[in-house]
MIDRENVO-371860 format. One record per atom (N, C-alpha, C): residue number from 1; residue in three letters; chain; atom name; z, y, x. Coordinates in Angstrom, 1 decimal. Atoms other than C-alpha are relative to their C-alpha. Layout:
% residues N
[atom NUM "Ala" "A" "CA" [Z Y X]]
...
This chain:
% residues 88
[atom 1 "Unk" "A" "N" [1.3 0.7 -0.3]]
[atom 1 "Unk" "A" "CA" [150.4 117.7 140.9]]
[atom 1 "Unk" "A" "C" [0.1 -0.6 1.4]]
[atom 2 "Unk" "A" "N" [0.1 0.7 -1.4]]
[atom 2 "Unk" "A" "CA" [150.0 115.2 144.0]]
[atom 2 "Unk" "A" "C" [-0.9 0.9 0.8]]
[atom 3 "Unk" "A" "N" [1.0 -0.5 -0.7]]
[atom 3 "Unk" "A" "CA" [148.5 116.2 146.9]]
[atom 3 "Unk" "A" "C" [-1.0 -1.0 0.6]]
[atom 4 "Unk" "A" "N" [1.1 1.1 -0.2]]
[atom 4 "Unk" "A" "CA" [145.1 114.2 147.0]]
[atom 4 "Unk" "A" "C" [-0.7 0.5 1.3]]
[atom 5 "Unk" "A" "N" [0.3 0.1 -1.4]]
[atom 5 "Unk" "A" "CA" [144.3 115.2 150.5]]
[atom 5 "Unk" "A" "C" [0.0 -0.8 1.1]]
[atom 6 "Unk" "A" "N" [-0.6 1.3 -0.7]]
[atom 6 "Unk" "A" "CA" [146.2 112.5 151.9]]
[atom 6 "Unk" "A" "C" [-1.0 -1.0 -0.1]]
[atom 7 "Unk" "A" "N" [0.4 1.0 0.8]]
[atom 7 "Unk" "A" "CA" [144.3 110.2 149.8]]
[atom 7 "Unk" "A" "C" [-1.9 -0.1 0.2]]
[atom 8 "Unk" "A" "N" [1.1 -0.3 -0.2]]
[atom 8 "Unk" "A" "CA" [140.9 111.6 150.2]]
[atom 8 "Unk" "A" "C" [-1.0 0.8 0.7]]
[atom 9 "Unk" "A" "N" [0.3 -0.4 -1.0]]
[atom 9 "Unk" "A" "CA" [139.0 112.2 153.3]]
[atom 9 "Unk" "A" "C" [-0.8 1.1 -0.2]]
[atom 10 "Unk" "A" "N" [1.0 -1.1 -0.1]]
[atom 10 "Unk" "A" "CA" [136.8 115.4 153.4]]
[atom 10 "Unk" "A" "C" [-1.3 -0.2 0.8]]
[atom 11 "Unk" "A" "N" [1.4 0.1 -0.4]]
[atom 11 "Unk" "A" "CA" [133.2 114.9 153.9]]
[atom 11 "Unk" "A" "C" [-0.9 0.9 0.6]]
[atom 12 "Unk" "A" "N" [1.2 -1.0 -0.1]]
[atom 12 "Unk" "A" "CA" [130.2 116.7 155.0]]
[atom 12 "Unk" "A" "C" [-1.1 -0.6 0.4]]
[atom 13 "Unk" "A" "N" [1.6 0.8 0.2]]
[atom 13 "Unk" "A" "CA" [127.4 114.3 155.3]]
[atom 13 "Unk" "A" "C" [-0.4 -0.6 -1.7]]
[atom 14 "Unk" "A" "N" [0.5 0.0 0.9]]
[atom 14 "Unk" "A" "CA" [125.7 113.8 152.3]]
[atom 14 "Unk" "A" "C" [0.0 -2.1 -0.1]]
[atom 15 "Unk" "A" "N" [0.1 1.2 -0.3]]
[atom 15 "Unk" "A" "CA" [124.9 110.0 153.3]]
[atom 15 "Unk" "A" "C" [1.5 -1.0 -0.2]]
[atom 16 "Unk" "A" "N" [-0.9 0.4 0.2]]
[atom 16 "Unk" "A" "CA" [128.7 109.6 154.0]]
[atom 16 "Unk" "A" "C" [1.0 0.0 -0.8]]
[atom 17 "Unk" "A" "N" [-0.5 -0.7 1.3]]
[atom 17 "Unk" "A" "CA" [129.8 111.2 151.0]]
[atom 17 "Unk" "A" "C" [0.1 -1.4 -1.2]]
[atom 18 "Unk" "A" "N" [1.1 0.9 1.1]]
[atom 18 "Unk" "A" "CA" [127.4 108.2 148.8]]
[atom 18 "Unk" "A" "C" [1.1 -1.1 0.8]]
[atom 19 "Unk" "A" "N" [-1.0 0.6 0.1]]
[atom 19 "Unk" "A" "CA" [129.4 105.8 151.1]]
[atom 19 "Unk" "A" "C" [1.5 -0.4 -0.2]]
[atom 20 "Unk" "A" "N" [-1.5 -0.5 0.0]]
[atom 20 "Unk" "A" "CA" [132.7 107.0 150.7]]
[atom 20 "Unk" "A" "C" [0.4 -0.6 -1.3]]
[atom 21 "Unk" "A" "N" [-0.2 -0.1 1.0]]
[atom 21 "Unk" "A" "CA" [132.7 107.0 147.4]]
[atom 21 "Unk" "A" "C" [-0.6 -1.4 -0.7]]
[atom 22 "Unk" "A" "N" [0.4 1.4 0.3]]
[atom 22 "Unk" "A" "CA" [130.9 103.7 146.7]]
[atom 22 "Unk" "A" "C" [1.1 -1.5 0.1]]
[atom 23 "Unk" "A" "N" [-0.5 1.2 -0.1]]
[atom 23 "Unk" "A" "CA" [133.3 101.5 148.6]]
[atom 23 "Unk" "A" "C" [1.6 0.1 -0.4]]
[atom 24 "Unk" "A" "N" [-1.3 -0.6 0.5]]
[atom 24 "Unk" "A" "CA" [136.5 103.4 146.7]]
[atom 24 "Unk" "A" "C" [0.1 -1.6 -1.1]]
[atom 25 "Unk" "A" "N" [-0.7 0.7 0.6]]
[atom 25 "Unk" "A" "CA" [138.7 100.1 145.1]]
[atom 25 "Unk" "A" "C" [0.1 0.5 -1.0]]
[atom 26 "Unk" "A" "N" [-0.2 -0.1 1.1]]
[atom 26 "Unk" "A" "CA" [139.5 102.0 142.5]]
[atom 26 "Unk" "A" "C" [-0.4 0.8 -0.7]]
[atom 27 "Unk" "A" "N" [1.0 -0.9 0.5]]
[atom 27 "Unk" "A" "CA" [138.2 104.3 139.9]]
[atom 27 "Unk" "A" "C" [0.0 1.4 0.7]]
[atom 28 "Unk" "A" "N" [-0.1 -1.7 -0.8]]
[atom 28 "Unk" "A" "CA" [137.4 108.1 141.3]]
[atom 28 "Unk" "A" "C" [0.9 0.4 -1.2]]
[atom 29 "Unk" "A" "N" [-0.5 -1.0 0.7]]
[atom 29 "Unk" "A" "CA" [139.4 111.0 139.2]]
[atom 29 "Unk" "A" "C" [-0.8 0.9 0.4]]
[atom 30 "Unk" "A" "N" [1.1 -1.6 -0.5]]
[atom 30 "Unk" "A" "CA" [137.3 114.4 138.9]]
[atom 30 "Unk" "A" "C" [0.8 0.7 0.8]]
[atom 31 "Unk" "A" "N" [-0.9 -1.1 -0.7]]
[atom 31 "Unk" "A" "CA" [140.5 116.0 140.7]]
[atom 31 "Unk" "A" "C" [-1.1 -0.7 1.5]]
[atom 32 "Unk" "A" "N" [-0.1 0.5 -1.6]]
[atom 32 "Unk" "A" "CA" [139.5 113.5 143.9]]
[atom 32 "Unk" "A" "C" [-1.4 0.1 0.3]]
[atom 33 "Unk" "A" "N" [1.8 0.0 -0.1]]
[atom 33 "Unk" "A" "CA" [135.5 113.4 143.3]]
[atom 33 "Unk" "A" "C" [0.2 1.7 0.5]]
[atom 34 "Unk" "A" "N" [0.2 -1.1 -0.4]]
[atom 34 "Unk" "A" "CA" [135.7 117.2 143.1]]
[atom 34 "Unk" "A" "C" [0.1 0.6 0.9]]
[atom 35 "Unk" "A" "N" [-0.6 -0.5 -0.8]]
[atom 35 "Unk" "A" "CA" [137.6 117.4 146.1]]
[atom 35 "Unk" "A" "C" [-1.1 -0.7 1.4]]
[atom 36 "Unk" "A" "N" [0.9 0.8 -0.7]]
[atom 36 "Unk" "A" "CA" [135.5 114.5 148.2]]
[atom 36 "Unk" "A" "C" [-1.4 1.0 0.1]]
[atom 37 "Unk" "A" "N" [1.1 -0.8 0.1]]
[atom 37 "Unk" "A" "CA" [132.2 116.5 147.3]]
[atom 37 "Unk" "A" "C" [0.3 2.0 0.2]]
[atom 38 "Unk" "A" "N" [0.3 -1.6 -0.8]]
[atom 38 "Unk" "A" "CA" [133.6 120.3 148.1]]
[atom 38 "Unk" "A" "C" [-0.5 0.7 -1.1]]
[atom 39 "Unk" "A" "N" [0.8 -1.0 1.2]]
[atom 39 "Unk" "A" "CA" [132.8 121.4 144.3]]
[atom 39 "Unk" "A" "C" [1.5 0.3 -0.7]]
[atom 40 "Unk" "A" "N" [-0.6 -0.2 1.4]]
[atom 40 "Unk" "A" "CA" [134.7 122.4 141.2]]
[atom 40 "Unk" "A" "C" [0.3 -1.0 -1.0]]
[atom 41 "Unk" "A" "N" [-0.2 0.6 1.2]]
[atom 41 "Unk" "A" "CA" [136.3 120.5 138.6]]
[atom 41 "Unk" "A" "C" [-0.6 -0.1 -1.1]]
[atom 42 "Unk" "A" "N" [1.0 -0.6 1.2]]
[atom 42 "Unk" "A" "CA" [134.7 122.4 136.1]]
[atom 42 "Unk" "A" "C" [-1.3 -0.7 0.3]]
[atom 43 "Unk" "A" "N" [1.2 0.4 -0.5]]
[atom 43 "Unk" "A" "CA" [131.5 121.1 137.7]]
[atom 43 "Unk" "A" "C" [0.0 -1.6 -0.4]]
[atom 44 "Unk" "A" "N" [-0.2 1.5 0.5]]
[atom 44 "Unk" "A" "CA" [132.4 117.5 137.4]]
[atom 44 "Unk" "A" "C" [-0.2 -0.4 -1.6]]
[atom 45 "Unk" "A" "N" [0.2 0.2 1.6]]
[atom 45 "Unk" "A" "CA" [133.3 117.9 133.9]]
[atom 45 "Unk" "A" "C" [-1.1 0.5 -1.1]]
[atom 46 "Unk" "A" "N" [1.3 -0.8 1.0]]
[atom 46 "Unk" "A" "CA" [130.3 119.7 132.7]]
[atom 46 "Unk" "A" "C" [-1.4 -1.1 0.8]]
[atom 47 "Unk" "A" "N" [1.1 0.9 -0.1]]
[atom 47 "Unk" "A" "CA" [128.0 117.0 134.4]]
[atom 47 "Unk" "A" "C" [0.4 -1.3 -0.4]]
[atom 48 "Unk" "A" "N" [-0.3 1.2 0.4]]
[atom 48 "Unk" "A" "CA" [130.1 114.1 132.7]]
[atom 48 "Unk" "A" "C" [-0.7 0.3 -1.5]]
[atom 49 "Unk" "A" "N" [-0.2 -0.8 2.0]]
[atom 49 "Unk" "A" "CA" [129.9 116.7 129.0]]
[atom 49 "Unk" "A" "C" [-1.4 -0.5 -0.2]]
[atom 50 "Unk" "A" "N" [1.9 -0.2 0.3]]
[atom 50 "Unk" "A" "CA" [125.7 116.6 129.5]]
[atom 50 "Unk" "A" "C" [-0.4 -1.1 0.3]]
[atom 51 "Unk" "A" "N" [0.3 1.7 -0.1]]
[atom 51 "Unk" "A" "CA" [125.9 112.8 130.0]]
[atom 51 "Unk" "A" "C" [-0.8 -0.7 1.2]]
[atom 52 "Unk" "A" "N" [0.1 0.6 -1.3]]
[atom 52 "Unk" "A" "CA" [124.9 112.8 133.8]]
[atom 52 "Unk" "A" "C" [0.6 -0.5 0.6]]
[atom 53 "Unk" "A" "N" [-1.2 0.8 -1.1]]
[atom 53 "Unk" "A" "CA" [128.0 111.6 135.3]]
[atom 53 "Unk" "A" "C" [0.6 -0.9 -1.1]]
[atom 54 "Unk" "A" "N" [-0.6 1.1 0.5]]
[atom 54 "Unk" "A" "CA" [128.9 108.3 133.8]]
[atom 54 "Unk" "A" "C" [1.6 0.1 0.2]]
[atom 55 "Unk" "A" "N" [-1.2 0.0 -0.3]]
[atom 55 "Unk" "A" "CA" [132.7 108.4 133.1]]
[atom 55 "Unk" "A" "C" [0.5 -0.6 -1.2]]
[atom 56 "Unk" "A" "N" [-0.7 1.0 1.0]]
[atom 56 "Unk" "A" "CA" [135.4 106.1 130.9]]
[atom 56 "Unk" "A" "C" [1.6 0.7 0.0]]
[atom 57 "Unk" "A" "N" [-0.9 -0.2 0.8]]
[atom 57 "Unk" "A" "CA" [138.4 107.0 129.2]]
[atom 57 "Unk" "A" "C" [1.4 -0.6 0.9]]
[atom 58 "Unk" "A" "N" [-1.2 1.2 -0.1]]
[atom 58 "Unk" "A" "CA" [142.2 105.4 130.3]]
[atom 58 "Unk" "A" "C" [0.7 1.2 -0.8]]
[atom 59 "Unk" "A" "N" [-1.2 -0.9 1.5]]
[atom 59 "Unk" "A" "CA" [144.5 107.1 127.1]]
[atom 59 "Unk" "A" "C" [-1.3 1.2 0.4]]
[atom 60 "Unk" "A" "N" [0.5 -1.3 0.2]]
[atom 60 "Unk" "A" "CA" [143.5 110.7 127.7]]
[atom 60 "Unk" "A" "C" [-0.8 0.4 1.7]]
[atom 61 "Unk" "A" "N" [0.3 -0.6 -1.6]]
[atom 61 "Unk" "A" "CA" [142.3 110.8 131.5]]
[atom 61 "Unk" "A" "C" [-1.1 -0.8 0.3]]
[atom 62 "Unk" "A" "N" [0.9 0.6 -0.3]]
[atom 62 "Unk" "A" "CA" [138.9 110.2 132.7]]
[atom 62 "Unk" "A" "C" [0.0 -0.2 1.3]]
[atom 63 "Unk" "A" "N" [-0.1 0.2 -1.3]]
[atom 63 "Unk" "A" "CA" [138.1 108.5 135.6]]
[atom 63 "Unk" "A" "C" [-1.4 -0.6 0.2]]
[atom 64 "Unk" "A" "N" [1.1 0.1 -0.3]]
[atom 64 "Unk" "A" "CA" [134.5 107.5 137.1]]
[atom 64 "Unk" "A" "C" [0.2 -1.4 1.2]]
[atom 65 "Unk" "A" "N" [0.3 1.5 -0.8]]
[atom 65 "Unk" "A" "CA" [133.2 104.0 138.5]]
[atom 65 "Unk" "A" "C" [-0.8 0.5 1.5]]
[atom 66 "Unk" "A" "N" [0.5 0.0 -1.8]]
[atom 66 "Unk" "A" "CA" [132.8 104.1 142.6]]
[atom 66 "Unk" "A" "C" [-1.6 -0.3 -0.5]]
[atom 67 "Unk" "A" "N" [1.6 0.2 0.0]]
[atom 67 "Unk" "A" "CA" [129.2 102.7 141.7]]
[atom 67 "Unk" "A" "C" [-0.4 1.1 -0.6]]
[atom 68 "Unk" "A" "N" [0.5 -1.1 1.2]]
[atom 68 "Unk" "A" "CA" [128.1 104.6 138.7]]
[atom 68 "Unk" "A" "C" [0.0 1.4 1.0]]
[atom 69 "Unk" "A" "N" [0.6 -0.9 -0.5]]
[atom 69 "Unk" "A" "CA" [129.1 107.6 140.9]]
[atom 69 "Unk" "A" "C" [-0.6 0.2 1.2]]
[atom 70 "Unk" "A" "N" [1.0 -0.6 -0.8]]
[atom 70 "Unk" "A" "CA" [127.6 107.0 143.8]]
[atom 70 "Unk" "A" "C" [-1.6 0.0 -0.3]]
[atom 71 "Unk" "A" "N" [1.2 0.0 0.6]]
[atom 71 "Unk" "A" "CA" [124.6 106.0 142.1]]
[atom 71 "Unk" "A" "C" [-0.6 1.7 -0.8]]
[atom 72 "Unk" "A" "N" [0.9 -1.5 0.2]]
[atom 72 "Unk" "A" "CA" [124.4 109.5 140.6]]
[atom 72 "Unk" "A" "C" [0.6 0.9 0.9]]
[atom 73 "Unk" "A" "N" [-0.1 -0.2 -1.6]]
[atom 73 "Unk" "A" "CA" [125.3 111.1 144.0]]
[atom 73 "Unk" "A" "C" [-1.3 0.2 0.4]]
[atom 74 "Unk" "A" "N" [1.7 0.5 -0.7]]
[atom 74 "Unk" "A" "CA" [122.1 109.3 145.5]]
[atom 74 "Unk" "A" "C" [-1.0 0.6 -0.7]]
[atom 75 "Unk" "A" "N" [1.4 -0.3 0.6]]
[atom 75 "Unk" "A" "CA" [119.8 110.4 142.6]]
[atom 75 "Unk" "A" "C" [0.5 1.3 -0.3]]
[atom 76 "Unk" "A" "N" [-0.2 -1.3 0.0]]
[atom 76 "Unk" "A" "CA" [121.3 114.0 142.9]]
[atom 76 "Unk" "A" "C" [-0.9 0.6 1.5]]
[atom 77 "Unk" "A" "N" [0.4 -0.3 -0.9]]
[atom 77 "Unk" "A" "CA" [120.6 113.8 146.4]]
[atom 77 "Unk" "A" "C" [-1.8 -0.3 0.5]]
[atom 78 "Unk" "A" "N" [1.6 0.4 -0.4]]
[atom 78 "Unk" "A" "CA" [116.7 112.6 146.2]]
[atom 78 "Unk" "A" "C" [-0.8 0.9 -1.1]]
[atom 79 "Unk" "A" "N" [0.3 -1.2 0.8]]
[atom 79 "Unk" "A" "CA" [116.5 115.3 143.6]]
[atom 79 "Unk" "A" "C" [-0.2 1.3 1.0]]
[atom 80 "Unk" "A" "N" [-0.4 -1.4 -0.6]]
[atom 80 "Unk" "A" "CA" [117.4 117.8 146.0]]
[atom 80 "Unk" "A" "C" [-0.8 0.0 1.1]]
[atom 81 "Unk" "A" "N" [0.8 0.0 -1.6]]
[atom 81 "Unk" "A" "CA" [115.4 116.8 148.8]]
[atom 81 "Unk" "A" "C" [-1.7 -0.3 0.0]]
[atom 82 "Unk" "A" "N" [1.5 0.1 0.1]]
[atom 82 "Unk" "A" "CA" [112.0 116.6 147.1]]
[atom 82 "Unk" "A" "C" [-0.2 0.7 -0.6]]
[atom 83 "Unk" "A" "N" [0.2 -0.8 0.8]]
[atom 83 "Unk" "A" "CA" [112.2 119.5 145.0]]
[atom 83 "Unk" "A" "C" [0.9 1.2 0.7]]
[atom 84 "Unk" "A" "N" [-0.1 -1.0 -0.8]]
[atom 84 "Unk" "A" "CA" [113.9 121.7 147.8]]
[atom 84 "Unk" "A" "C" [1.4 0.9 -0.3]]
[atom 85 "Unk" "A" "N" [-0.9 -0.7 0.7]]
[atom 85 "Unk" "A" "CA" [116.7 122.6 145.2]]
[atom 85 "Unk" "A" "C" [1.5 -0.3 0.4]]
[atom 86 "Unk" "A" "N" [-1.7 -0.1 -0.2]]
[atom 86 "Unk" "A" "CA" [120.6 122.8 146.2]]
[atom 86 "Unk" "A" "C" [0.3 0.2 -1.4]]
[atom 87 "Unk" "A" "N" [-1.0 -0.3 1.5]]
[atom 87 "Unk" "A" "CA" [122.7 121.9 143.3]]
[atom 87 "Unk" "A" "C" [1.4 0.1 0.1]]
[atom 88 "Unk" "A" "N" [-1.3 -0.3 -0.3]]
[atom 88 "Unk" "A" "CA" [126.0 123.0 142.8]]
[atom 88 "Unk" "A" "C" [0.8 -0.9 0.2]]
């Protein structure tokens, strides 16, 4: 497996996370989102499975549109900040 470290910066603002990931050229991977956001894979894939995280097919490997995810990013994070809730 590559090392996507190189490739993708580590965040910790919420704000710069939504840009980060927005102005990404090419599609995200759940390995590189997972890693960008500081969660689990498993996490990614069970919020694509329950049809919140917009995600597309190439053969067998899914990968997620920079918009689409910052767009649900953003409406995770105005979730979280009006209803008090930290989500995983």
């Amino acid at each position: 497996m590559r090392n996507l470290c190189s490739r993708v910066p580590v965040i910790t603002d919420d704000d710069l996370a939504c840009d980060v990931v927005e102005s990404g050229q090419a599609a995200w991977t759940v390995e590189g989102l997972a890693m960008l956001l500081k969660t689990s894979t498993n996490f990614i894939y069970q919020q694509i499975r329950r049809g919140l995280l917009p995600a597309y097919r190439v053969g067998s490997m899914l990968r997620l549109d920079p918009k689409a995810t910052a767009n649900w990013l953003r409406s995770r994070m105005m979730g979280s900040v009006q209803t008090g809730v930290q989500h995983g």
